[in-house]
C-alpha positions in Angstrom: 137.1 14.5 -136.2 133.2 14.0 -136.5 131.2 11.5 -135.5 131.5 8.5 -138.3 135.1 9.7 -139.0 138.3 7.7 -138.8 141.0 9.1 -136.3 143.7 10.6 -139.0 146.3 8.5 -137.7 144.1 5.3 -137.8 146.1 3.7 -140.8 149.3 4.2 -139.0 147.7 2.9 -136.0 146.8 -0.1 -137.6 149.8 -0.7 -139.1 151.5 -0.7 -135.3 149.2 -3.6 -134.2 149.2 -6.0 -137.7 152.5 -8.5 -138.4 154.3 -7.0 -140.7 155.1 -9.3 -143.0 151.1 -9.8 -143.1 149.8 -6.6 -144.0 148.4 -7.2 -147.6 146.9 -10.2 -146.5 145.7 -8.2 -143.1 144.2 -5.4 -145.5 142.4 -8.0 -148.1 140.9 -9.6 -145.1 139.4 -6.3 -143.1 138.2 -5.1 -146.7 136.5 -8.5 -147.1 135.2 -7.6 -143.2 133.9 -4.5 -144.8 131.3 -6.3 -147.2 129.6 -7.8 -143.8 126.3 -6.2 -143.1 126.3 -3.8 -139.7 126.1 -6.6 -137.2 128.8 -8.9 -138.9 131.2 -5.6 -139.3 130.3 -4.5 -135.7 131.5 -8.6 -134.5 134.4 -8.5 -136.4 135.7 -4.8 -135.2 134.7 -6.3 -131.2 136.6 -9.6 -131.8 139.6 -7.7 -133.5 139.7 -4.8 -130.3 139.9 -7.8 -127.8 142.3 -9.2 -129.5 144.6 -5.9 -129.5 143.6 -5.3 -126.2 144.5 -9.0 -124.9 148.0 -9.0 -126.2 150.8 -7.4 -127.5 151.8 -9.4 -129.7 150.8 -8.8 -134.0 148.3 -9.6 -135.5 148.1 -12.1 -137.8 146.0 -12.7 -141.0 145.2 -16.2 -139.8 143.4 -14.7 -136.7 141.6 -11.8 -138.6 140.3 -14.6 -140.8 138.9 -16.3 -138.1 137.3 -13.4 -136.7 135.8 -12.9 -140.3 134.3 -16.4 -140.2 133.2 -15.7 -136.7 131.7 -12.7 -137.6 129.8 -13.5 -140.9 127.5 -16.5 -139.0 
């Protein structure tokens, strides 16, 4: 892998940490993180690692939203 690179197992890595009955909705929302400039897309991938990191437990789509909404102010 090179710098600016996604791990090869990263959407299978994902897929381990979102609910799964949320998916779709998890993958509408991070694309919608991926319009934000570099400092809204940098918030929302620090808000969505301590969340991984803090519990667990899935994510849900309701929380990646919020950490969208957090991110884009």
């Amino acid at each position: 892998m090179t710098t600016g690179e996604l791990p090869e197992d990263f959407a299978d890595t994902l897929a381990r940490v979102i609910e799964p009955a949320q998916r779709d909705t998890a993958a509408e929302i991070i694309e919608a993180a991926t319009m934000l400039d570099d400092v809204g897309l940098r918030r929302f991938l620090h808000l969505f690692a301590a969340r991984v990191r803090s519990s667990d437990a899935p994510v849900r789509a309701d929380e990646l939203r919020r950490f969208l909404q957090q991110a884009a102010l």
